[in-house]
N, C-alpha and C positions, 0 to 999 in steps of 0.2 A: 482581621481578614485572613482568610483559609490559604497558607502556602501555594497551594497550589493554584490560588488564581494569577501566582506571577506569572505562570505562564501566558496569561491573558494579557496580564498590566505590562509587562515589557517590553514584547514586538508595540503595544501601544503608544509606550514612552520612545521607541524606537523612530514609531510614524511621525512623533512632534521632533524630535532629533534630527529628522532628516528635513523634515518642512523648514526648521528652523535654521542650519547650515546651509556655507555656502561654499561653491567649491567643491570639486573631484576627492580632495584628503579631509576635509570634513563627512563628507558622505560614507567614504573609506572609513572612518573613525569609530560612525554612528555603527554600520552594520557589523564592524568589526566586534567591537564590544560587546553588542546589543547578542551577538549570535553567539559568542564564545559564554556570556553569561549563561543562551537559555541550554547549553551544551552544558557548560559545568552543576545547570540544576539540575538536567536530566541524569546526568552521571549521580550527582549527592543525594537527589531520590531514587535513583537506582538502590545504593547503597542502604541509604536508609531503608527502603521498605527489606530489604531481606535482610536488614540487622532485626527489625520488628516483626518480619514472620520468625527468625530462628528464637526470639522474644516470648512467643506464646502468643500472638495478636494473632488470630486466626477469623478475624471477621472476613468478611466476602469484599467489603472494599474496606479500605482504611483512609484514613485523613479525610471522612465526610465534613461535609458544611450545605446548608440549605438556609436560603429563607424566597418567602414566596416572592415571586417578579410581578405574577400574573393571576389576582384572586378567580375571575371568573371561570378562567379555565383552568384553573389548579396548576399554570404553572410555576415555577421556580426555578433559581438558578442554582443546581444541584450538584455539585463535585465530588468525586469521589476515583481510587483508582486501585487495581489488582496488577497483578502480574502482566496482564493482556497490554493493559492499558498503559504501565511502568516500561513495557517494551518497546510500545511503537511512538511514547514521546521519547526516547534513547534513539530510536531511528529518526523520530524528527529531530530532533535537534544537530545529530551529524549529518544530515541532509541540508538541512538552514545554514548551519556550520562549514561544509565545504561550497555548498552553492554560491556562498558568499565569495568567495577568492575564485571562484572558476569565472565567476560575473566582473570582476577587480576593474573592470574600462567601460561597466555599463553607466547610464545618467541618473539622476536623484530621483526623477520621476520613476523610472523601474523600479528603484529598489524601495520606493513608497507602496505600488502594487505588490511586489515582492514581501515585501514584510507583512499587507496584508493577507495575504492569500497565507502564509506562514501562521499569524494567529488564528485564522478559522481551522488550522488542523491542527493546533495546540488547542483551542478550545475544545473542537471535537472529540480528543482521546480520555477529557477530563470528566465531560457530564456523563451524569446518569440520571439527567432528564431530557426523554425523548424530544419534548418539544426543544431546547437548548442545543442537544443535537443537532436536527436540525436544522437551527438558526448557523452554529457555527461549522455546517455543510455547506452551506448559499455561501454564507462568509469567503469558504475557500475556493469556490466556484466561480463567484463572478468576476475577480479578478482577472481568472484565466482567461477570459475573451480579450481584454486590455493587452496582455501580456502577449499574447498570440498573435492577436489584429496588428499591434502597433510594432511591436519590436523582434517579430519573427521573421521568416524567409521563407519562399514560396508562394505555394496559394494559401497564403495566411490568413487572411478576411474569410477565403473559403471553407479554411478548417477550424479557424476562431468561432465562424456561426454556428459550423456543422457540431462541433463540439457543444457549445450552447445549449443549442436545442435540444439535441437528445437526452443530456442533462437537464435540464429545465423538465423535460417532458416526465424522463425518470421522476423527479421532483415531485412532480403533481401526485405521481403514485405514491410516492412514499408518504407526503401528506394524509391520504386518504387511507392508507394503511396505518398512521399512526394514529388520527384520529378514531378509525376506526376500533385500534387496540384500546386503546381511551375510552371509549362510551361501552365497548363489552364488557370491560372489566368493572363498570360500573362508575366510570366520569368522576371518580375522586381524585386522581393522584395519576401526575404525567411521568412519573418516578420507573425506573427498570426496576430498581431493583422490589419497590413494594407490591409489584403489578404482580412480580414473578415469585416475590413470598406468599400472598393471596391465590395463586395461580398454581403452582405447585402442588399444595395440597388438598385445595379445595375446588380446582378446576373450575376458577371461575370465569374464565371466556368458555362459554360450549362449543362444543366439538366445530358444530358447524359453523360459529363467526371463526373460529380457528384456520379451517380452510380456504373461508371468503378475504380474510387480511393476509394470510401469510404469500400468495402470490402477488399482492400487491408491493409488504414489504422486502420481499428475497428479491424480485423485479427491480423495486426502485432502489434500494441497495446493489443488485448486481449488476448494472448496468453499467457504473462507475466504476466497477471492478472487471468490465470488458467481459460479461458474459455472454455469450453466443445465445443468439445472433446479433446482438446488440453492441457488440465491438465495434464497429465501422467509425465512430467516433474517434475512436483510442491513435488507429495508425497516423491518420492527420495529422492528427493534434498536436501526435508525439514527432513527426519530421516538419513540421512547420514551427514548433514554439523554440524559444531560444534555448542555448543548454542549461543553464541554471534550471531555466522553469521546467525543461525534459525532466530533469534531476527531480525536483520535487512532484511533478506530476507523476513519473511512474514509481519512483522510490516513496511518494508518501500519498498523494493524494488519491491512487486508486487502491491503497489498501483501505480506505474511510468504507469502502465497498464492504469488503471482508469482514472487518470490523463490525459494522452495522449488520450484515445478516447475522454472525453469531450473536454479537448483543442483542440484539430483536428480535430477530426473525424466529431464530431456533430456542433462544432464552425463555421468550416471552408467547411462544406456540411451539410447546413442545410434541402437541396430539397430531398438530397441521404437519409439524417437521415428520414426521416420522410417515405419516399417510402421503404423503405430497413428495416426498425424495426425491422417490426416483423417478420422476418425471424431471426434475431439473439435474439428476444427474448424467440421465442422458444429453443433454443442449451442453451440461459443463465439461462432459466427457468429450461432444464432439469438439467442444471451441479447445480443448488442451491440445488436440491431434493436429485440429484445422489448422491454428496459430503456428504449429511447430513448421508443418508443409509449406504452409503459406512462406514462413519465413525461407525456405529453401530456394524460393524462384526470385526473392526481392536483388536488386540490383543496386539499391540506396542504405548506406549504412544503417539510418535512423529508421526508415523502414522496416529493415531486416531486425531489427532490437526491438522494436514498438511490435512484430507479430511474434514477436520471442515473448514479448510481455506478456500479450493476450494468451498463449499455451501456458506462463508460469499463472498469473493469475487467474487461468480458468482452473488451476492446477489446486491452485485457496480455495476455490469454490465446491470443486470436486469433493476435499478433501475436509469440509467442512459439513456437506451432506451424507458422508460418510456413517457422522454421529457416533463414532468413536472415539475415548479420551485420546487414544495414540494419534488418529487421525488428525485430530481437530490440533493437537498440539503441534505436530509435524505443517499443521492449516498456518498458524502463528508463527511458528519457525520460516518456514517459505515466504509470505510476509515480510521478514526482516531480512531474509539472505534475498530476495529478489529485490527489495527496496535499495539494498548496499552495491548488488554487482550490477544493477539498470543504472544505479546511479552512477556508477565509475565508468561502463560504459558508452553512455551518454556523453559526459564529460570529456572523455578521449577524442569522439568521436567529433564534437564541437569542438575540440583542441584542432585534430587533422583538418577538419573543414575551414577552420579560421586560415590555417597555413598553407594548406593546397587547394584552395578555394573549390573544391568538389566533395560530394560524400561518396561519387559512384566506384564499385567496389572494382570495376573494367578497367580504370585511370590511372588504381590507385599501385604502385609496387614497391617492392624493395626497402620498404620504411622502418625497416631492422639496423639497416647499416645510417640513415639519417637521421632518426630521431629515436635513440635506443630506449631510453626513459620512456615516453610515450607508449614505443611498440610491446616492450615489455609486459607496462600496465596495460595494454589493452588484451597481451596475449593469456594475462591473469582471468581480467575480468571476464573472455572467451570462455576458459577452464570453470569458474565458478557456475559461468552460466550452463554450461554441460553435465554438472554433478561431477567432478571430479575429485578423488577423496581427498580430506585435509582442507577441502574450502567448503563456504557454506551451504553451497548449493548442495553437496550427498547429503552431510546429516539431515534438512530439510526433506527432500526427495524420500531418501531410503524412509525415512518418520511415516511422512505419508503415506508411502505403499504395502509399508507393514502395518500400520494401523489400518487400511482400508481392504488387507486381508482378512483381518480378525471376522469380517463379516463374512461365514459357512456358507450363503447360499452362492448358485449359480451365477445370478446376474451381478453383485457385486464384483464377487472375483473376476467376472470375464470384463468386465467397465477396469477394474483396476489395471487388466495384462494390457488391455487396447492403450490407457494413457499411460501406463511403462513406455510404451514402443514411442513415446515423442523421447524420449533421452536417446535414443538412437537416432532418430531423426533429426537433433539438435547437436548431439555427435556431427552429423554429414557438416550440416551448413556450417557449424562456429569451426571447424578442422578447417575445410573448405575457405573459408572467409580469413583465417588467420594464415593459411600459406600463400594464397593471390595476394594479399596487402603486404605481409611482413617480408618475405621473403621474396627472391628474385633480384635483379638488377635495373634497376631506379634508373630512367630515362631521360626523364620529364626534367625538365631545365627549374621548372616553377618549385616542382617537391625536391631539386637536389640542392634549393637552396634555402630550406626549410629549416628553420631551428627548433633546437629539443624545448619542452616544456622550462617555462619561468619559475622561478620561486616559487611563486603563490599558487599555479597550477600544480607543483610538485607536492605540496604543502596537503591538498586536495586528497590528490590521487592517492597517497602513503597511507592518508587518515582512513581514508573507505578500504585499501588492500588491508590493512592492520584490521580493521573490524570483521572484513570478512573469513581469514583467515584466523583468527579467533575467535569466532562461531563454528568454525571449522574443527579445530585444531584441541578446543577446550569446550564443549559445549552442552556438558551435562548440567552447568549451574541455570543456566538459560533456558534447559528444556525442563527442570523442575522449577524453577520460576511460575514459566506460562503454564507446567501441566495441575500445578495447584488450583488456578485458577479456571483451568478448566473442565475439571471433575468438575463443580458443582453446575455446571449448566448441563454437562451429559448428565450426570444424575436425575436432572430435572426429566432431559428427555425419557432415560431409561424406566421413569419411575411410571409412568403414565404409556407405556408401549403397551401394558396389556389390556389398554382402553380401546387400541385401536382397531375400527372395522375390516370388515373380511374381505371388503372391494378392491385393496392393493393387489395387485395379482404378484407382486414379487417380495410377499409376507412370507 
């Protein structure tokens, strides 16, 4: 069996673990283990893969394994993983890894959904076979209605459907787009990578199926990744689901977004990516700005951080249509630093709400002098999320804006100055939101008798400031990691740009 299917078999060994104990410290036991192991494999393939690129192992993915699932329709269950994909199980797994102790008083039954939803985004980062994809996309989607409906706060049922749906609906497109990519390329092989070596040189989907599937797959890939106008989903989901699930839902499950259009979308239509841009990079430009403003007027902490989400990951989106290596690597960097500081924030924020039973940001004062640990972490995780240098959010940020200059004409450059102007914008509200909460004198009888974060919540908080601040602080190894990996797909697109027709007006 292929290493890398532990990632598969463990949260599954995890599920019998937990069905199988009983009791609050057996449950504790299960996920403790179960999430520190798939943390220490994601760190040992960290490790390992860039012992094997400095090695000379220069294929496009390493540690393949295939054999077929699915003869009729050529599928298989196909592994394989690059830089891209080596980063965002490293984020999943410190995301599973702290969710678990921020979650420390939830019931067996969560953390059974929880570990589900956890292997459909372990699965996802491993295939490269689209149909495998996916399966283990659904995988990590349906849980979150359970997770939402049952053990969240508010109009939960409300935003557990609403979420659903849009998803679901996205789904169907994505279907019909991958299918699609399937029978163009000649219904042999559900494979990325073999579609897009056939594909490459010989331009075997024509131009025109290229155009007809890529808005289907950028659509039903971005819509999970909160792309305007199709965010409305996102803010719900993210103030109604518990904090654990906040944590994995915006730290990991809307980058399955990001991920999928560069893998697909732009990998496997390079002719469509390049005629088609800037059409969606207008909708990604405006949801970066929308998101930012939007957040300015919110009044609910998880609010305010779920329309911060939607401006950083329209921010992926943007920066992915770009179609430049710098772009696209700074697309993966953002990614990782919005997955670590949405997650810390989140987490705080679930921490304050547990203790002063309100998220509203009118109520809330003085939480400097009550809960130091807490406000601190929260006044970090503020900073990353602004681009502040030294955390991860600049080197992200600055990545993307210099890469998305490299592009000479007009419209690029003036799309890139418009979503600059959201870090000023995110400046106002995260300044704003950390002087009203931290600072002042603390009234309220309920939060003066609030206590600072526990063990297990500190244990959390330290693991995500430490990562981000070391994507921050040291982040050259990181950004040649992902940017290995992603020359070869801009190559792909750049190789095929002098194919493209004269109908783009912003050629």
């Amino acid at each position: 069996m292929n290493f890398l299917s532990l990632f598969v078999l463990i949260p599954l060994l995890m599920l019998l673990g937990l069905w199988l104990v009983k009791g609050q410290k057996g449950v504790r036991a299960v996920m403790v283990v179960g999430s520190s192991t798939l943390l220490a494999m994601a760190i040992a393939l960290t490790v390992k893969f860039l012992m094997d690129r400095a090695a000379g192992m220069d294929a496009e993915m390493l540690y393949q394994a295939s054999f077929v699932w699915f003869e009729p329709l050529h599928i298989s269950y196909a592994v394989g993983v690059d830089g891209i994909s080596v980063s965002m199980l490293l984020l999943s797994g410190v995301i599973v890894f702290t969710g678990t102790f921020v979650s420390w008083d939830m019931c067996k039954e969560y953390f059974l959904w929880f570990t589900l939803l956890s292997m459909g985004v372990f699965g996802f980062f491993i295939s490269v076979d689209m149909f495998m994809m996916f399966m283990f996309y659904e995988i990590a989607l349906i849980p979150m209605y359970l997770l939402i409906g049952v053990w969240g706060s508010g109009h939960k049922e409300y935003s557990a459907m609403k979420l659903t749906l849009m998803l679901m609906g996205a789904s169907a497109f994505l279907m019909l787009g991958i299918f699609g990519i399937f029978y163009s390329a000649g219904g042999q092989t559900m494979n990325v990578l073999d579609i897009a070596n056939h594909t490459g040189g010989a331009n075997l989907i024509e131009f025109s199926k290229q155009c007809l599937w890529f808005p289907f797959t950028f659509v039903g890939f971005g819509v999970l990744g909160a792309m305007f106008p199709f965010h409305t989903w996102s803010p719900d989901g993210h103030a109604s689901a518990p904090t654990a699930v906040s944590m994995l839902h915006a730290g990991v499950l809307m980058k399955l977004g990001g991920y999928g259009c560069f893998r697909i979308a732009i990998f496997l239509l390079p002719e469509a990516a390049n005629e088609l841009s800037w059409i969606f990079l207008i909708l990604c430009g405006t949801g970066v700005v929308y998101g930012a403003l939007s957040a300015c007027v919110q009044t609910d902490l998880k609010y305010l951080n779920a329309y911060s989400s939607v401006s950083h990951c329209g921010m992926v989106l943007f920066a992915i249509l770009m179609l430049t290596t710098t772009a696209s690597t700074g697309a993966i960097l953002q990614m990782l630093s919005h997955g670590l500081m949405t997650a810390l924030f989140f987490a705080i924020i679930g921490m304050i709400y547990h203790r002063a039973h309100t998220r509203d940001i009118r109520q809330l004062d003085g939480l400097m002098r009550v809960v130091p640990f807490l406000a601190v972490g929260f006044a970090i995780a503020g900073l990353a999320n602004l681009g502040l240098p030294g955390l991860s959010g600049f080197v992200a940020e600055m990545t993307i804006f210099v890469g998305s200059f490299e592009n000479a004409d007009m419209f690029h450059r003036v799309l890139t100055v418009v979503a600059t102007s959201s870090i000023v914008v995110a400046a106002v509200y995260i300044l704003r939101m950390i002087g009203k909460i931290l600072y002042g004198k603390c009234t309220d009888p309920i939060q003066l008798q609030m206590h600072d974060a526990h063990w297990e919540e500190r244990l959390a908080v330290i693991v995500l400031i430490a990562c981000i601040a070391g994507i921050g602080l040291a982040p050259a190894w990181l950004s040649n990691l992902i940017q290995d990996s992603v020359q070869p797909v801009m190559d792909s697109v750049h190789n095929v740009a002098h194919n493209i027709s004269q109908c783009n007006p912003f050629q």
